[in-house]
C-alpha positions as CSV (number, residue, x, y, z in Angstrom):
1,X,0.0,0.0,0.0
2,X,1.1,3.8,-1.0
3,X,1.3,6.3,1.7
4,X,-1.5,6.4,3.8
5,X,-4.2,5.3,1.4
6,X,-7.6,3.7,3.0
7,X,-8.2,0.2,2.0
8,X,-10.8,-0.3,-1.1
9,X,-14.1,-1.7,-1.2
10,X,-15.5,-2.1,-4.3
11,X,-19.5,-2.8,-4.1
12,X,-21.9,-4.6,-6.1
13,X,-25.4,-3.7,-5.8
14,X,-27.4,-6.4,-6.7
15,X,-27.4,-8.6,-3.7
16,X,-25.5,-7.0,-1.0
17,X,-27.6,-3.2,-1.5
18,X,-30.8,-4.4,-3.5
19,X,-31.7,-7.5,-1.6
20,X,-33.7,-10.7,-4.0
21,X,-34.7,-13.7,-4.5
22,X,-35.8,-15.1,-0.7
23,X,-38.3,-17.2,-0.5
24,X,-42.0,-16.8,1.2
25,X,-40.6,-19.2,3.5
26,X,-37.9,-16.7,4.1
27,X,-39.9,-13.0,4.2
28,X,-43.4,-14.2,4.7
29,X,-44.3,-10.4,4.2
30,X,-41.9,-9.4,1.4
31,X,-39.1,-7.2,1.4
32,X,-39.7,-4.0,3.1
33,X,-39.7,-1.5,1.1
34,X,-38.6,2.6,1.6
35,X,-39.2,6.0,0.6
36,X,-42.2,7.8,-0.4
37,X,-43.2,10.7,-2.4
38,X,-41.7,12.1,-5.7
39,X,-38.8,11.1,-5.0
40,X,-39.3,7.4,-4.6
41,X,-41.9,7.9,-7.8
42,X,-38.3,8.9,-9.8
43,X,-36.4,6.2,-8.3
44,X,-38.5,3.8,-9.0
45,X,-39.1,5.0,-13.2
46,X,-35.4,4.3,-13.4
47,X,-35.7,0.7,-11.0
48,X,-38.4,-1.1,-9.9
49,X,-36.4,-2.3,-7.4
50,X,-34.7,0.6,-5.9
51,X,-37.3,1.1,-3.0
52,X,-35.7,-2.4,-1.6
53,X,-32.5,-0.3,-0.8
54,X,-32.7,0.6,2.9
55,X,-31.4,4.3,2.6
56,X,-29.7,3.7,6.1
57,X,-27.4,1.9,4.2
58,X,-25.5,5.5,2.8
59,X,-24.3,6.2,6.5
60,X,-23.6,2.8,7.5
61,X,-20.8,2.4,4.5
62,X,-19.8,6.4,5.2
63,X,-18.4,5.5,8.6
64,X,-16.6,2.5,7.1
65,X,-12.9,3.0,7.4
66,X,-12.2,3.0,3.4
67,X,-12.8,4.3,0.0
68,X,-15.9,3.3,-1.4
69,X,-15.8,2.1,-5.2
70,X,-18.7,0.5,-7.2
71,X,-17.8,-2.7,-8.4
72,X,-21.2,-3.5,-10.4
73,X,-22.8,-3.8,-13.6
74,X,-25.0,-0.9,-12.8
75,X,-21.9,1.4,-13.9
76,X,-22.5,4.2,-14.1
77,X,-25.9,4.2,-13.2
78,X,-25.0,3.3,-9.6
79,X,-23.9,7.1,-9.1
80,X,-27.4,8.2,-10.4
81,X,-29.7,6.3,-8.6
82,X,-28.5,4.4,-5.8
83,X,-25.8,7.2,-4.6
84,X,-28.5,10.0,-4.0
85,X,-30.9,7.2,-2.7
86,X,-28.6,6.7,-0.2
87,X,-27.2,9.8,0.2
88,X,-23.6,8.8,-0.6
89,X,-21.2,11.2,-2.9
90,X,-20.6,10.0,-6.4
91,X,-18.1,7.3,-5.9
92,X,-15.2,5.7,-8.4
93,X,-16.6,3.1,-10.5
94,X,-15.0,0.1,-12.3
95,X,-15.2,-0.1,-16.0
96,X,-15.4,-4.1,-16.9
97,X,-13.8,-5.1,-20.1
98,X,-15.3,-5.6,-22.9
99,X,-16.6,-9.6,-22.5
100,X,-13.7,-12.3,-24.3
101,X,-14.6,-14.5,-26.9
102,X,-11.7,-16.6,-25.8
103,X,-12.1,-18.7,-22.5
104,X,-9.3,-16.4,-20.2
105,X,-10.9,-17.0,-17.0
106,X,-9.7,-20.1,-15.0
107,X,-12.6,-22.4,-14.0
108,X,-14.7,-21.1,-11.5
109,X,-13.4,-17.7,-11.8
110,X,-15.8,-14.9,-11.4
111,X,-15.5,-12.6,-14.5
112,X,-15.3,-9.5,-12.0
113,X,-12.0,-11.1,-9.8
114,X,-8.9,-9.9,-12.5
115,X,-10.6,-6.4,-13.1
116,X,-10.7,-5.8,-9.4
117,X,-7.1,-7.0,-8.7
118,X,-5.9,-4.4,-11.8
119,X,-8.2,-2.0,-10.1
120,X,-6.6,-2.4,-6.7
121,X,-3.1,-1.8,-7.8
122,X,-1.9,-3.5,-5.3
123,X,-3.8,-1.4,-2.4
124,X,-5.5,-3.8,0.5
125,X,-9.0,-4.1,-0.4
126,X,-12.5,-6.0,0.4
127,X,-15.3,-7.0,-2.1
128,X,-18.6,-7.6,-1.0
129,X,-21.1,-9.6,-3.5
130,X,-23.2,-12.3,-3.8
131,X,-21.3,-14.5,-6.0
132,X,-17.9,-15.1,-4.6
133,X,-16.5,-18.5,-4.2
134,X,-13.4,-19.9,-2.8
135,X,-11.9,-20.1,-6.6
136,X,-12.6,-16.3,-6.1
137,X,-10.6,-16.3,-3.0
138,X,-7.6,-18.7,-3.7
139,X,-6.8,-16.7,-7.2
140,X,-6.9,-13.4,-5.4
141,X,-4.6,-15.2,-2.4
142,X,-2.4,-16.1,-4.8
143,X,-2.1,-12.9,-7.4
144,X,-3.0,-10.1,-4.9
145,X,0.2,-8.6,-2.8
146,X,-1.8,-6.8,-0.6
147,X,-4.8,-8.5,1.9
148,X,-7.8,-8.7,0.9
149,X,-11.2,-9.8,1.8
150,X,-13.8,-11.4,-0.8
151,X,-16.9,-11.4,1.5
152,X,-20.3,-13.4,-0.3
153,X,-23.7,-11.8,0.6
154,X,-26.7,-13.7,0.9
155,X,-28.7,-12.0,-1.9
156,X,-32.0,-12.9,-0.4
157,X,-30.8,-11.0,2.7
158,X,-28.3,-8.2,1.6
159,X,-25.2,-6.8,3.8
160,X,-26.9,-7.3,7.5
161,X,-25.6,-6.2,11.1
162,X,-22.8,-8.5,11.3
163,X,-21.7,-8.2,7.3
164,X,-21.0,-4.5,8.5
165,X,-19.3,-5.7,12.0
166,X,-16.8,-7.7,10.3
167,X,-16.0,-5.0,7.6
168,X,-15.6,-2.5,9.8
169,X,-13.1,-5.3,12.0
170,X,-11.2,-6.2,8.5
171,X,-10.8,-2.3,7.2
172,X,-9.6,-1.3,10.5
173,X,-7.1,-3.5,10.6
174,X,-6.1,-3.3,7.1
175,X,-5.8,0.4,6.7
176,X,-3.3,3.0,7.0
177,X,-1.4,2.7,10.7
């Protein structure tokens, strides 16, 4: 790590911010949903889904010890809806490649792993999304000179209490002394 940079944590949105696919057996009553008004009518015109977003969120990953970076395929899309829904600044976001024709990915590998490792630079980081695996893990173990914490979300739940306890834990310890 450079100077005294804050680790990264690159963000998807699907998943760990926009909660789906439980089960009625899971939420009897549905996801909760939040915001009212105009400004949930707007919000909603550009996804149906955004009033799943608990806007509490915004100041829960504010007081994380890090830089914030969208690390979805929302793009730059994630800076005009879900940002101002959850009151966060406009953050960095990753630009994927362009998708291979040629198989470069080992097996397993999640086509968002490399990108983020190029991103990173080398800078301690954590990724939070809801389709990390181990393969994820080992590649990033073994290519990655920094730490580094690839943390799966339960999509049907999204980033809960103890998601944020043990990012908070990890940046802390990972940041700049």
């Amino acid at each position: 790590m450079t100077g005294n940079a804050l680790p990264l944590l690159f963000l998807d949105v699907d998943g760990p911010l926009i909660p789906f696919g439980a089960t009625r057996e899971q939420l009897p009553d549905g996801y909760p949903t939040y915001g009212t008004g105009r400004a949930a009518l707007r919000a909603v015109d550009a996804n149906p889904l955004i009033t799943r977003l608990d806007p509490a969120l915004g100041d829960r990953l504010l007081a994380l010890p890090c830089t914030l970076v969208w690390a979805t395929t929302w793009m730059s899309e994630a800076n005009e809806c879900v940002a101002p829904w959850l009151g966060l600044p406009q953050l960095p976001v990753v630009t994927w490649p362009d998708p291979s024709t040629e198989d470069e990915h080992p097996r397993g590998l999640h086509w968002k792993t490399r990108p983020l490792l190029a991103w990173a630079a080398g800078r301690p980081f954590a990724w939070v999304d809801d389709e990390i695996t181990d393969t994820d893990r080992a590649w990033t173990a073994a290519h990655h000179p920094s730490r580094s914490l690839l943390h799966r979300v339960d999509p049907g739940l999204g980033l809960r209490d103890g998601d944020f306890a043990m990012l908070d834990a990890w940046l802390r310890v990972s940041g700049p002394a």
